[in-house]
C-alpha positions in Angstrom: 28.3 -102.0 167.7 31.3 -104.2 168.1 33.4 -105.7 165.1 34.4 -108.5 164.8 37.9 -108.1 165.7 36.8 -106.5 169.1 34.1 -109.4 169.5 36.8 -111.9 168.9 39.5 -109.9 171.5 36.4 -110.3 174.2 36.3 -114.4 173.5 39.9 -115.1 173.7 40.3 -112.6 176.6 36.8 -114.7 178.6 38.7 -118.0 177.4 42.1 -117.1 179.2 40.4 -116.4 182.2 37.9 -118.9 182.6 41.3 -121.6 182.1 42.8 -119.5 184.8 40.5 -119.7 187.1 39.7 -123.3 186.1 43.4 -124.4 186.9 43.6 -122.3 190.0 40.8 -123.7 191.6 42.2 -127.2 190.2 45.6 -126.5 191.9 44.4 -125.1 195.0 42.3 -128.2 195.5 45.2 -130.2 195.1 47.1 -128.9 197.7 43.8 -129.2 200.0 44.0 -132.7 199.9 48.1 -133.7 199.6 47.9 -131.6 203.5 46.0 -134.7 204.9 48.1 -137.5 203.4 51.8 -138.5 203.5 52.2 -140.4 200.5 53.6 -137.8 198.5 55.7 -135.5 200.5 57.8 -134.1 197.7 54.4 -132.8 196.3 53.5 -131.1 199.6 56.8 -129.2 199.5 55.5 -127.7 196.0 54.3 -124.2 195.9 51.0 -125.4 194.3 48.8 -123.3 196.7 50.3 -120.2 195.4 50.6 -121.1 192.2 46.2 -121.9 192.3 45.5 -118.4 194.2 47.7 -116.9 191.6 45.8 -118.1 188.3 42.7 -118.0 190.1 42.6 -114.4 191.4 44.2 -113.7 187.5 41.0 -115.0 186.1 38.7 -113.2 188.4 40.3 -110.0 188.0 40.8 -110.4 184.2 37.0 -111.2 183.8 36.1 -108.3 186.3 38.3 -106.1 184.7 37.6 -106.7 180.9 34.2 -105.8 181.2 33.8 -103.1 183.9 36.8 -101.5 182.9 36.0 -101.8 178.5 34.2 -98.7 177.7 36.6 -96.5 180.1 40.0 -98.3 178.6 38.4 -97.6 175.3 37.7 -94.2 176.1 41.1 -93.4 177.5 43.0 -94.6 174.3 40.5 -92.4 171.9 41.2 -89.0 174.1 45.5 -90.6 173.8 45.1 -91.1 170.1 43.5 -87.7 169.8 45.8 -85.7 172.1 49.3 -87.5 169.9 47.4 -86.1 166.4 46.6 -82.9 167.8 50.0 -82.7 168.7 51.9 -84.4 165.9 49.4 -82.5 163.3 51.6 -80.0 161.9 54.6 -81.8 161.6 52.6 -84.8 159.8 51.3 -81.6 157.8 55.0 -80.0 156.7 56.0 -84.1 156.1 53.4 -84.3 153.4 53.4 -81.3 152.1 57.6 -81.4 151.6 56.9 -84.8 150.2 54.2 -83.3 147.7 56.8 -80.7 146.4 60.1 -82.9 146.3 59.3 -86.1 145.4 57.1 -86.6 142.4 57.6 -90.4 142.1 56.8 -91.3 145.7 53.7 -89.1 145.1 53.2 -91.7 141.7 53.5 -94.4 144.2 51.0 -93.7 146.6 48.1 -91.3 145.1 46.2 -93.1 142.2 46.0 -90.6 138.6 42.5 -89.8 139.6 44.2 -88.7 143.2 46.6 -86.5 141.7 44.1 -84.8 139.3 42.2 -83.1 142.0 45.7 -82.7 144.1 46.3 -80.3 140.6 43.1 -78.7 140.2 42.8 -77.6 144.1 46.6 -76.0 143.5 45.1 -74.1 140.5 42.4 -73.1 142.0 44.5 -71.6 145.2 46.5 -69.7 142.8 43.9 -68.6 140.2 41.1 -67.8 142.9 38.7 -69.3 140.4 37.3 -73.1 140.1 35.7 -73.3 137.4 39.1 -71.3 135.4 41.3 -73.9 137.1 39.4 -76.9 136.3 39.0 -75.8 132.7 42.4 -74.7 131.8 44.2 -78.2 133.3 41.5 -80.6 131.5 42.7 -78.8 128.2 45.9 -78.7 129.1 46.5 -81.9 130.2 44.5 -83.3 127.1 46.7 -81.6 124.7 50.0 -83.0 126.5 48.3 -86.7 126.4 47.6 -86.8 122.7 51.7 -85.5 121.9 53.5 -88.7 121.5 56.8 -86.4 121.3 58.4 -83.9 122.9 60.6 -81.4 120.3 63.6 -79.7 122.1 65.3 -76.7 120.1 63.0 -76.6 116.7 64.6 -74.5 113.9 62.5 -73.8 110.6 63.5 -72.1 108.0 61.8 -71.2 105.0 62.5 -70.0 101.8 60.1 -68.5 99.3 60.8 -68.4 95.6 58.6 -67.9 92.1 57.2 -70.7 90.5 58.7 -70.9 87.2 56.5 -73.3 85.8 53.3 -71.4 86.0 51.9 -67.5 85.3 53.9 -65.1 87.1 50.3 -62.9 88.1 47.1 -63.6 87.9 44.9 -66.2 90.0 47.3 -69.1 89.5 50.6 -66.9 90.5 52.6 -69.2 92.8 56.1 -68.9 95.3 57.1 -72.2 95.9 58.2 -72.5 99.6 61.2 -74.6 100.6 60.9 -75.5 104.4 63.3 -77.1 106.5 63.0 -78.6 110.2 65.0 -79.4 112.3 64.6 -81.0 115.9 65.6 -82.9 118.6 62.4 -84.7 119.9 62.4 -87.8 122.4 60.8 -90.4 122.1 61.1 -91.1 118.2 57.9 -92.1 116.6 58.8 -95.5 114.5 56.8 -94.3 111.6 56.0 -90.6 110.0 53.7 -89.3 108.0 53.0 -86.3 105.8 49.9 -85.3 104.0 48.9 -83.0 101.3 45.3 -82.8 101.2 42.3 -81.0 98.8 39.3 -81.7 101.3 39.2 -79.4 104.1 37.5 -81.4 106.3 40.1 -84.1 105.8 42.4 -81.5 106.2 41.2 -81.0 110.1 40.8 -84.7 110.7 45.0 -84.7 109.8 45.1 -82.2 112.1 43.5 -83.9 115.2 45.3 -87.2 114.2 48.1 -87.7 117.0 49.9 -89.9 113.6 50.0 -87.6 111.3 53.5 -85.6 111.3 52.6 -82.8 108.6 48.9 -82.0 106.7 49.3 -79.7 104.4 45.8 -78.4 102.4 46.3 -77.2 99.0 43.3 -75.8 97.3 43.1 -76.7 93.7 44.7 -74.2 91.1 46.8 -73.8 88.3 45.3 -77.7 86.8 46.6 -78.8 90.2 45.6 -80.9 92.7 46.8 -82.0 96.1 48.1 -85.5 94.7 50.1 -83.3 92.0 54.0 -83.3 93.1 54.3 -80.0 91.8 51.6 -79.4 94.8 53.8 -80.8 97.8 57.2 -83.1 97.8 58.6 -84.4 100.3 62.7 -84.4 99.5 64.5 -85.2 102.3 64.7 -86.9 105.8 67.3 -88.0 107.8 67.6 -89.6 111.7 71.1 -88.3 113.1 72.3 -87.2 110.3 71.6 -90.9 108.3 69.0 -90.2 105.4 65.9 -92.8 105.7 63.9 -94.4 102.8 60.9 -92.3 101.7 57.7 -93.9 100.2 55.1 -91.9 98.0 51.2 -93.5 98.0 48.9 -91.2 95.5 45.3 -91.1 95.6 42.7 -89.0 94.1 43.1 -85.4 95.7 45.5 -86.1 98.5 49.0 -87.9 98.5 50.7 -89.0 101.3 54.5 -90.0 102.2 55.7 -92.6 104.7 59.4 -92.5 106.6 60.4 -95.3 108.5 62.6 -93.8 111.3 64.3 -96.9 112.3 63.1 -97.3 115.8 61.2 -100.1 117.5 58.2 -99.8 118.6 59.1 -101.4 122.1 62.8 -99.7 122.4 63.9 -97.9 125.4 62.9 -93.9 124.7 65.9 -92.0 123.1 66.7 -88.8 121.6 67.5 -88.4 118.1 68.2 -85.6 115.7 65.4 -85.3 113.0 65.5 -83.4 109.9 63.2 -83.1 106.7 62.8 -80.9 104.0 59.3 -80.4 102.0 58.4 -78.1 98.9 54.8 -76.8 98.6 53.4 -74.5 96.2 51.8 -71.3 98.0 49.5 -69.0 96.1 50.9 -66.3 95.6 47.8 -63.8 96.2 46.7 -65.4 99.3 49.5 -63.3 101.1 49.8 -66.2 104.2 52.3 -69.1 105.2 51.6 -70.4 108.4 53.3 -73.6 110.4 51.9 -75.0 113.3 54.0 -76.9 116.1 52.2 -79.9 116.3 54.0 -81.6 119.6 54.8 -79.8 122.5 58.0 -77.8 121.8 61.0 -76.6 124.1 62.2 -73.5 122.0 61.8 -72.7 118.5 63.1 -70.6 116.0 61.1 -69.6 112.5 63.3 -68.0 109.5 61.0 -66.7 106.5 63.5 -65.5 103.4 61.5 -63.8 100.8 63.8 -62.2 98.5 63.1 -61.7 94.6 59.8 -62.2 95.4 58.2 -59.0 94.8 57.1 -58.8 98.3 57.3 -55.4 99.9 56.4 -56.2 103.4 55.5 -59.3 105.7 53.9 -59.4 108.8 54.5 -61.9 111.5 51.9 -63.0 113.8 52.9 -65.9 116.1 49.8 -67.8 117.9 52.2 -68.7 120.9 50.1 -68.5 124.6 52.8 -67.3 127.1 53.5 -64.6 129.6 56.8 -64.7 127.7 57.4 -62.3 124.3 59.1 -63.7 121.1 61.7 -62.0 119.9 61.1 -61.0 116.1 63.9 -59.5 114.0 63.7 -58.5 109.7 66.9 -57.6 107.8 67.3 -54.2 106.7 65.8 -53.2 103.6 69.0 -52.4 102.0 69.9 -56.1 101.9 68.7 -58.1 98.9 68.0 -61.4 100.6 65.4 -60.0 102.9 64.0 -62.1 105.5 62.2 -62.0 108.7 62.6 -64.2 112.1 60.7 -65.1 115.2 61.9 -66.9 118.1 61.0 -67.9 121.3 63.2 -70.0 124.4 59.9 -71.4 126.7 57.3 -74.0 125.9 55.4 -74.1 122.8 51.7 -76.2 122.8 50.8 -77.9 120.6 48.0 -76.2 117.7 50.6 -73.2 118.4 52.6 -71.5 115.6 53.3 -68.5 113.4 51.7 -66.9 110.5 53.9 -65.0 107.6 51.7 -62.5 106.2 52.9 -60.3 103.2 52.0 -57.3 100.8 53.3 -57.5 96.9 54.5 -54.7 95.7 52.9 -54.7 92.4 49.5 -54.0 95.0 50.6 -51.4 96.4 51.7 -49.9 93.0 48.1 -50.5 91.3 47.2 -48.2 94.3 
């Protein structure tokens, strides 16, 4: 069935003619009747008779033609249109195909997110041989990246572990207060940052999930303390490039929580800054584990654990990073009094990623 495009081709086409043929009989009867008179002998010398039997054997052939000759001209140009794609095919091919691997924001411009989603998935699934794997491993991945609101370039931690004075040096309420540092590049800055120190585990987990939350810590009660006790967690220091920022304390029953303005609108241009902050918690000291988690996605990071004069005879480092790629892990020697360990690693760490410090006190292994 014709469109109405083609329909409206045919109408214009039938119209031309028709006033062809219409004029050229018009014209040709003209010059019939100015042959018998003398009137007007400057319009016998006119070429009107071959200008009639030109429009009118136009419009006869142009009718004739249009719709004898349609479905063949129709046809012809399918078959023409075919042969040129055959032909062009694999150069079209290699065009898109360079433009697929070279230019990611002319790809943005043309392919919609949805578009690009199943361009990924198909690649995956070329590579892995498996669908369903493909599928499954770029939703999760591409959720985790789309919850990180930064990116952290060249993370350094270090922390240092230490007896708590203030308490029982054994026993169930033993405690090593840990002193850890950070330090980052990350772009873009978040304008506000938050750190928790939580009793409630299942709060604990929400802080994790939340994309606003910068550190949750989760401190069991022990010792008469809570997670709102500052002994418990402390946040001392932060500073933006070097320039130390205000730090507010809000206290509530079980949990405390403290609030750094960085110093960034909320609608400035993306920008890399220099963050660091320092935070003390209280680790029991007979639940033998430390562990720090990412958070954002992270472009190299590097985790020192000192541990000297703390009665700890060895630690065990276990780093939760997913990557063909190895950490490197280094310790001191024994013979140095400062003992620490180290793990570090150059590629791409997700986030919910991290390392675990796991040690054994020597006063165990001498009960044994």
């Amino acid at each position: 069935m014709n469109n109405a495009l083609q329909r409206l081709y045919k109408t214009k086409l039938a119209f031309l003619a028709t006033v062809a043929t219409v004029f050229g009989i018009v014209l040709l009867l003209l010059a019939h009747w100015t042959w018998g008179t003398a009137h007007w002998p400057w319009l016998v010398a006119l070429p009107i008779t071959d200008i009639g039997s030109a429009l009118f054997t136009t419009g006869l052939i142009a009718i004739f033609f249009q719709y004898i000759d349609q479905q063949d001209a129709e046809t012809r140009a399918t078959q023409r249109l075919r042969r040129v794609l055959a032909e062009e095919a694999p150069a079209i091919r290699d065009a898109v195909i360079q433009g697929f691997d070279l230019k990611a924001d002319d790809i943005a411009k043309v392919a919609s997110p949805a578009t690009l989603d199943r361009i990924t998935k198909n690649c995956l699934t070329l590579q892995l041989g498996d669908r369903r794997l493909a599928e499954d491993l770029y939703t999760d991945l591409r959720q985790q990246i789309i919850r990180a609101k930064e990116r952290r370039y060249d993370v350094h931690v270090s922390v240092a572990l230490s007896p708590w004075d203030d308490g029982p040096a054994q026993g169930s309420d033993a405690m090593f207060v840990a002193t850890v540092r950070w330090e980052y590049r990350v772009t873009p800055l978040s304008p506000v940052m938050r750190f928790s120190c939580v009793s409630d585990m299942s709060e604990y987990r929400e802080l994790l999930r939340d994309p606003s939350s910068t550190v949750a810590w989760y401190f069991e009660p022990a010792a008469g303390l809570t997670a709102a006790s500052t002994e418990s967690f402390e946040l001392a220091q932060f500073t933006v490039d070097g320039k130390p920022r205000p730090i507010r304390r809000a206290k509530r029953r079980r949990a405390q929580t403290f609030t750094v303005s960085t110093g960034v609108a909320e609608a400035a241009e993306t920008r890399s800054a220099q963050v660091a902050y320092t935070y003390r918690v209280l680790v029991q000291r007979h639940s033998h584990l430390l562990h720090l988690d990412t958070g954002e996605p992270t472009k190299g990071l590097k985790v020192e654990f000192w541990y000297g004069d703390c009665g700890i005879r060895y630690v065990n480092m276990l780093d939760y990073i997913a990557s063909a790629q190895e950490p490197r892990i280094s310790r001191t020697p024994d013979s140095i009094p400062t003992r620490s360990a180290e793990v570090a690693f150059d590629g791409w760490v997700l986030p919910k990623a991290g390392v675990a410090f796991v040690w054994v006190l020597e006063n165990e292994v001498s009960g044994r």
